[in-house]
LODO-996323 format. One record per residue (C-alpha): residue number from 1; x, y, z. Coordinates in pm, 1 decimal. Last residue first. Example, Ala and Ser with C-alpha at 12.3 -4.5 7.8 and 13.67 -1.06 7.14 Angstrom:
<rs>
num  X  Y  Z
2  1367.0  -106.0  714.0
1  1230.0  -450.0  780.0
</rs>
This chain:
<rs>
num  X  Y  Z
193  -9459.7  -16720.4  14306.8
192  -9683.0  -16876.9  14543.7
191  -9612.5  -17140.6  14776.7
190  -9778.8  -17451.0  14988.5
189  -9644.4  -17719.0  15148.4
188  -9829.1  -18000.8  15220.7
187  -9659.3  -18291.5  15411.0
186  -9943.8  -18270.2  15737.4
185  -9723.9  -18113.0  15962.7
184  -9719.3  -17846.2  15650.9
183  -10055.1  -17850.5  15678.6
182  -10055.5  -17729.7  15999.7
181  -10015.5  -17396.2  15925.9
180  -9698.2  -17193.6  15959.3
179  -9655.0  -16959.5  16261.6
178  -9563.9  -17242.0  16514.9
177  -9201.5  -17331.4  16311.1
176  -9114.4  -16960.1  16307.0
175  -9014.3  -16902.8  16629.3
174  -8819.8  -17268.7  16695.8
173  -8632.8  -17220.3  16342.5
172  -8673.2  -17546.5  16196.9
171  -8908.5  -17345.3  15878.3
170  -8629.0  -17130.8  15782.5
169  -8386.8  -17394.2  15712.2
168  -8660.7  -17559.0  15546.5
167  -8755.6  -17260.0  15341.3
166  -8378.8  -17224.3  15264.3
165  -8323.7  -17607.4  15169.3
164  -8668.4  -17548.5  14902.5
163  -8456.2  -17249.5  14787.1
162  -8135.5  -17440.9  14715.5
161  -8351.6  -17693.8  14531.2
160  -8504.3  -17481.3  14303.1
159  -8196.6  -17321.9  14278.9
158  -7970.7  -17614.0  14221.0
157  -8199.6  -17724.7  13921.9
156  -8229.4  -17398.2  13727.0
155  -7833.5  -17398.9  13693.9
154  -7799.3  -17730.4  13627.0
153  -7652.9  -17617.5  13266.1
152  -7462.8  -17393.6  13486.7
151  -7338.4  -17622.4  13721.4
150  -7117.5  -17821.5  13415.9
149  -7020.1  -17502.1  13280.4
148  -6903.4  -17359.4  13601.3
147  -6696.0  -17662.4  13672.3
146  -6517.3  -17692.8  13365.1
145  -6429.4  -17256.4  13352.3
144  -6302.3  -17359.4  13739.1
143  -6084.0  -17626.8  13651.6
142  -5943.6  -17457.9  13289.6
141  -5898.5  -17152.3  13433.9
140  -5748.1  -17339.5  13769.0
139  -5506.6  -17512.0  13533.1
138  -5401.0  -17204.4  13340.5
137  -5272.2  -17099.7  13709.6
136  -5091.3  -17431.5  13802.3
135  -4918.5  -17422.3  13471.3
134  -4853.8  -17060.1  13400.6
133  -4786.8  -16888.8  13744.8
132  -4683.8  -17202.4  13987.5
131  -4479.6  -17447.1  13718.2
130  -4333.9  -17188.2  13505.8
129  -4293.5  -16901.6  13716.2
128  -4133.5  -17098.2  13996.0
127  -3907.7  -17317.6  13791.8
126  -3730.4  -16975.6  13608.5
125  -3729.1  -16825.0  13957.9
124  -3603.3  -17103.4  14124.1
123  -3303.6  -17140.1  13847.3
122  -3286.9  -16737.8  13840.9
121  -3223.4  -16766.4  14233.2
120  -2971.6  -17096.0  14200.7
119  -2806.0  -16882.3  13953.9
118  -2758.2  -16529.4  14102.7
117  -2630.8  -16729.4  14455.6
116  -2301.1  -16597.4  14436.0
115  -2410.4  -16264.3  14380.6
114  -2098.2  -16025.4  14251.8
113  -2073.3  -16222.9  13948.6
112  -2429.3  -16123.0  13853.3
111  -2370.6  -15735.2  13915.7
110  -2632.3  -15564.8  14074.9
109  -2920.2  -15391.4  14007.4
108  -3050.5  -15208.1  14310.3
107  -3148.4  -15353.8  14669.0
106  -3028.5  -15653.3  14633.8
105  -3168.6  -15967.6  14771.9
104  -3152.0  -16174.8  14509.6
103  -3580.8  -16224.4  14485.9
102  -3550.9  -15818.3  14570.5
101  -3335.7  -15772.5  14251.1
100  -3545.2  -16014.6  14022.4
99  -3874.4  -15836.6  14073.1
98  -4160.7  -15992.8  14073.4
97  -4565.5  -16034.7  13990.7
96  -4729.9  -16318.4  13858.9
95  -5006.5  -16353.9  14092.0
94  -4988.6  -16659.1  14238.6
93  -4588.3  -16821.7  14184.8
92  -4475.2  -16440.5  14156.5
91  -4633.8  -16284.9  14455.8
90  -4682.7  -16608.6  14699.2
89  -4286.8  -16681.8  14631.9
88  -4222.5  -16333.0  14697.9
87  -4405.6  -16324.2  14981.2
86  -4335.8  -16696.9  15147.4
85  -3979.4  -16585.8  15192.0
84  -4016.8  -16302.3  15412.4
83  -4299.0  -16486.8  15558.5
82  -4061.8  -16776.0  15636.0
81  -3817.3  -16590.7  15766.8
80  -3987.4  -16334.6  16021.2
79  -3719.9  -16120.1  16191.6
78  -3548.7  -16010.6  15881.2
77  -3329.4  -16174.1  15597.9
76  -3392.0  -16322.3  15291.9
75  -3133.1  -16429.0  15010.1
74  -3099.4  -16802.6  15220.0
73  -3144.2  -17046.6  14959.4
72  -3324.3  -17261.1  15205.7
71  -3579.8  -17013.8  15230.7
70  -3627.6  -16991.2  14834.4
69  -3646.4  -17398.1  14829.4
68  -3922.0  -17377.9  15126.9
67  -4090.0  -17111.3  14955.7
66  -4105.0  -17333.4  14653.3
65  -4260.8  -17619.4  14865.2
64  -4516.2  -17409.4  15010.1
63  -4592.5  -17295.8  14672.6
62  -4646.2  -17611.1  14568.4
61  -4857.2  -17758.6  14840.1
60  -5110.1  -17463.3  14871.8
59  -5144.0  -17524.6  14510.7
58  -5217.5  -17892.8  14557.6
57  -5482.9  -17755.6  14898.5
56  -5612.5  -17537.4  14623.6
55  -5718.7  -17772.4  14324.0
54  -5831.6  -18025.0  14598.0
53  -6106.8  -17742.2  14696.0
52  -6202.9  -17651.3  14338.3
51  -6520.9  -17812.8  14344.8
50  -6633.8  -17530.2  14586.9
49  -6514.3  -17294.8  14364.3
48  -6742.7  -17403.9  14087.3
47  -7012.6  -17428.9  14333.6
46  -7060.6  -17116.2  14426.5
45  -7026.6  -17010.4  14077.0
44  -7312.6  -17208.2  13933.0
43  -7549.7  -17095.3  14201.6
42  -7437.9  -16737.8  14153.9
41  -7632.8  -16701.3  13863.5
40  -7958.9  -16885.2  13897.9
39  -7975.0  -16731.2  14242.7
38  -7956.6  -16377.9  14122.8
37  -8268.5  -16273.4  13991.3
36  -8502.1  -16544.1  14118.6
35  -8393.3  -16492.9  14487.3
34  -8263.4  -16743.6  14764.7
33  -7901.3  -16712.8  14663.8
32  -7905.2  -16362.9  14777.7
31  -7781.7  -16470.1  15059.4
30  -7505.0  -16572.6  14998.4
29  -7375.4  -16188.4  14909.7
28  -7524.6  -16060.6  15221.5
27  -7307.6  -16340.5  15391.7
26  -6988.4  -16237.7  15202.7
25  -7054.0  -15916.9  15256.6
24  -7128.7  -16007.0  15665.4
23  -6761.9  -16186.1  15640.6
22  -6559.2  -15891.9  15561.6
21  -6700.7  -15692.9  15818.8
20  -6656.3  -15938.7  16084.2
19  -6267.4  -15916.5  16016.7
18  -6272.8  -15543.1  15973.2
17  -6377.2  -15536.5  16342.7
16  -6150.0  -15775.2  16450.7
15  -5867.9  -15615.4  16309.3
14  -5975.0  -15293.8  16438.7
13  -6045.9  -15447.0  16804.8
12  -5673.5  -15575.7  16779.5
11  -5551.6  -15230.7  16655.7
10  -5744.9  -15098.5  16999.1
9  -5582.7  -15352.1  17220.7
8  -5273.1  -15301.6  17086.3
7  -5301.1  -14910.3  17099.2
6  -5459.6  -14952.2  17496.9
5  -5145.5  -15176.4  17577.7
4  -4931.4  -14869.3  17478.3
3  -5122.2  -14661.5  17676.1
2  -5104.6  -14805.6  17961.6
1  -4724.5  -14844.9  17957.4
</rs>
């Protein structure tokens, strides 16, 4: 009916809407990179977690492929497999957090000769938290704590630098490029701080 299609439309618009939200913080949050007070000290973490791009494409990688061993094991059920199984895996392999009755599928404690698959599910869950929430995790600490002291100590550097890219990105804008003098034509450029 019409005004079903008017709810989708509407929760779509929402979704959107919260969407664009999210990403003007994150630009508001960028841009501060430009001033004295904050640019020194977001620098460094900016590109920390930029460096850890290979870091997150192998953790994307392992908990795909322990979602794909809890699928297989079959304790799920519901009209979207795989993201039935891809939560709990995401929720103990990332953030630590589980249950051991939902991971078997029960909804209460149960017996565990009663569940024929109680072992294979402790066995994933026993590989799981070891390998995803204390390896991989104490990894990225040790990746990202690496990278940020290696940027920080250049600190100084990237936001000189980063600054001079923001007066140039500011400077090839068509409105603003026949407002400056024509000195900077000339390879002058001039600043006060």
């Amino acid at each position: 009916t019409w005004e079903e299609e008017e709810e989708e439309d509407s929760a779509w618009q929402y979704e959107l809407v919260a969407a664009w939200c999210l990403v003007k913080w994150f630009q508001a949050m960028y841009a501060l990179r430009g001033f004295d007070l904050f640019g020194p000290r977001i620098l460094p973490i900016l590109r920390a977690l930029k460096d850890t791009a290979a870091f997150g494409i192998m953790m994307i990688f392992n908990l795909l492929g322990f979602t794909h061993a809890y699928y297989v094991l079959g304790t799920r059920d519901g009209p979207n497999l795989f993201y039935a199984s891809f939560l709990p895996t995401f929720r103990l392999g990332g953030m630590g957090d589980f249950d051991t009755f939902e991971l078997e599928g029960e909804p209460q404690d149960p017996d565990p000769s009663s569940n024929p698959l109680y072992n294979h599910v402790q066995t994933w869950f026993i590989l799981t938290s070891i390998i995803s929430a204390v390896l991989m995790m104490n990894l990225l600490v040790g990746i990202l704590g690496s990278n940020y002291e290696r940027y920080e100590e250049q600190s100084q550097a990237l936001f000189v630098r980063e600054r001079a890219r923001i007066i140039m990105i500011l400077y090839a804008r068509p409105w603003v490029r026949y407002g400056w003098p024509t000195e900077w034509d000339k390879g002058y450029l001039y600043l006060t701080t």
